[in-house]
C-alpha positions as CSV (number, residue, x, y, z in Angstrom):
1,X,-12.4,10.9,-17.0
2,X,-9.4,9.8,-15.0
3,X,-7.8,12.7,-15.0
4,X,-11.0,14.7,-13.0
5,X,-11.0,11.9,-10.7
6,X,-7.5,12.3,-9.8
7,X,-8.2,16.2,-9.5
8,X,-10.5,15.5,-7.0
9,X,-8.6,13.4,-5.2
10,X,-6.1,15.9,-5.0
11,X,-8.5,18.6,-3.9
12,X,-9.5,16.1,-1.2
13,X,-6.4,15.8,0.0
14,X,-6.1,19.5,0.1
15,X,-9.1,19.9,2.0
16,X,-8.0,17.4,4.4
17,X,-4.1,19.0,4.6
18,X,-5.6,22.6,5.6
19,X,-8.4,21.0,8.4
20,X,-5.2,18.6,9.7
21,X,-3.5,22.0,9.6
22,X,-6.3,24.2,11.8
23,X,-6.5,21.4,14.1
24,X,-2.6,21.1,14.8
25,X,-2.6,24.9,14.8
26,X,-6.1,24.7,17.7
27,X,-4.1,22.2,19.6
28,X,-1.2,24.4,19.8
29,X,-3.0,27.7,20.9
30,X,-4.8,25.6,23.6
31,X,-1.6,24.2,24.9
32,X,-0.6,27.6,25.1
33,X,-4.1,28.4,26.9
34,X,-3.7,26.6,29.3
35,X,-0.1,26.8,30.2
36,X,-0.8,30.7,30.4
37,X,-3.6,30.0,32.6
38,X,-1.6,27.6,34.8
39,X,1.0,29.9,35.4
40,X,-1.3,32.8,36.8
41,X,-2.3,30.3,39.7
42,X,1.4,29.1,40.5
């Protein structure tokens, strides 16, 4: 019984690791966005 709770856990913490991961990766591309964007009214 342990041992599934702990698997969960870790598929949690998966889940959580790869949504941490597309919102760095969002973060990123609208930095880069908006810096492209930026640049075309300099």
């Amino acid at each position: 019984m342990a041992s599934l709770r702990g698997q969960g856990g870790i598929q949690q913490l998966l889940a959580v690791d790869q949504e941490a991961r597309h919102i760095v990766n969002a973060a990123k591309n609208g930095e880069k966005v908006a810096s492209s964007l930026a640049s075309k009214f300099d």
